[in-house]
N, C-alpha and C positions, 0 to 999 in steps of 0.2 A: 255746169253749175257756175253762174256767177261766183268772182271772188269773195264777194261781201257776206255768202250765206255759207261759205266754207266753213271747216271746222279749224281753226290757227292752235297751232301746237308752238311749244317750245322745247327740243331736246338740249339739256342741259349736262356735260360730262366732260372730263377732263381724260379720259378714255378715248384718243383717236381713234381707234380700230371702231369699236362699240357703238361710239357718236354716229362715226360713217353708217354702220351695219342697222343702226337703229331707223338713221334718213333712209336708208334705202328702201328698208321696208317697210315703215310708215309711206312714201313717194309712190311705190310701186302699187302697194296694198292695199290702201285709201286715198280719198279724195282731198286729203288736209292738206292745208296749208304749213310748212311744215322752217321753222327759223332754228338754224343749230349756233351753242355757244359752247365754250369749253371753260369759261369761269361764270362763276357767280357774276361778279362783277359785271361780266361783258351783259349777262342776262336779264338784271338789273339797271341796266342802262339804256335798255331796250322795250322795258318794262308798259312803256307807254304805250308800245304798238298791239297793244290789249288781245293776250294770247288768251285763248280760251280753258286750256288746260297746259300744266308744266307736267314736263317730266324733267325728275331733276336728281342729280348722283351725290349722294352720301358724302363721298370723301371730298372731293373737288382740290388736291392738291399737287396734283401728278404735274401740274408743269407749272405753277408758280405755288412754291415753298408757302406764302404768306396771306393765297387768296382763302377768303371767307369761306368753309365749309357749308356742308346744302342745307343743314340746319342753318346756322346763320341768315340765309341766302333766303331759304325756306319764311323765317320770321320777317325780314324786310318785304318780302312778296305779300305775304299775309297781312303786312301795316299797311303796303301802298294800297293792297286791296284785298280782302277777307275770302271773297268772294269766288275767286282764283283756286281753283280743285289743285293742289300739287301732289304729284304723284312721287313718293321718293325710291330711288333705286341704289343698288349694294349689292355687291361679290359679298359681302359678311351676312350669311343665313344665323342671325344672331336676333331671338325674341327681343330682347332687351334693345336692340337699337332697330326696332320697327316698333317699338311700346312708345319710345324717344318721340321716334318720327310722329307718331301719332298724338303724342301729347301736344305737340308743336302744328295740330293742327292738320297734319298730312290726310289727302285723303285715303293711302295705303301705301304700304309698300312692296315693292316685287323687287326680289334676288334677280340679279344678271344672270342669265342663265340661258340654252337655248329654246327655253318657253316663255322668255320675258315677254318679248312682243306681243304672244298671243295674249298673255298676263294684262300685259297694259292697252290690247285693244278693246279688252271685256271692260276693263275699267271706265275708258271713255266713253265707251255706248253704256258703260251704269250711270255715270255720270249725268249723261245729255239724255235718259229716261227717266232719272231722278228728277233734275230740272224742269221738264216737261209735266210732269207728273206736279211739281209746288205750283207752275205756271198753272197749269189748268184748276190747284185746287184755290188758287188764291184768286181765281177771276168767279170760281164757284160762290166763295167766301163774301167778296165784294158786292155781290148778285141776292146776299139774304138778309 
């Protein structure tokens, strides 16, 4: 498959272990296109190269003290472009900070854990079935 019709992922964590474990099997396991950052910021600065879906980590403070948290990070993504599914992730299995996440737009959250992956590969085929599904009704729409 051409690069241009790939799926462009962004993993987002300040989690070396995790960041690595998550490229690998995203790489290994699908066909996406697949850019790792370890801050907000780096992710956000990157923002341009128009990732299709973020997955992106809660805390985001593990190696600079002062970087923006994923909420933070999460809302900047959302102003540059709405339209952007972010996916957010957390070791904290806490309702209250995936209600957060959601309010802020997320389109869900999954715990780290060792079913994230699978967690977050159902998401992006709901995602790009969703998609598919307004595409199709919105060209039905146009047509009456």
């Amino acid at each position: 498959m051409k690069n241009e019709n790939k799926i462009k992922i962004f993993l987002v964590d300040d989690d070396a272990l995790f960041l690595k474990s998550l490229e690998i099997e995203f790489t290994t396991n699908t066909d996406f296109i697949v850019e790792t950052f370890s801050t907000g910021e780096h992710c956000l600065a990157n923002i341009s190269n128009n990732p299709d879906v973020i997955i992106l980590d809660y805390q985001l403070d593990g190696i600079e003290k002062n970087a923006i948290n994923g909420i933070k990070t999460l809302d900047q993504i959302k102003a540059f472009n709405p339209d952007i599914p972010v996916i957010m992730l957390s070791s904290q299995d806490k309702i209250e900070i995936a209600v957060n996440c959601m309010h802020h737009k997320a389109f869900d959250y999954v715990v780290k854990s060792e079913t994230a992956f699978i967690r977050l590969n159902k998401n992006i085929k709901t995602i790009f079935k969703y998609q598919k599904m307004t595409k199709e009704l919105n060209w039905f729409m146009d047509r009456m």
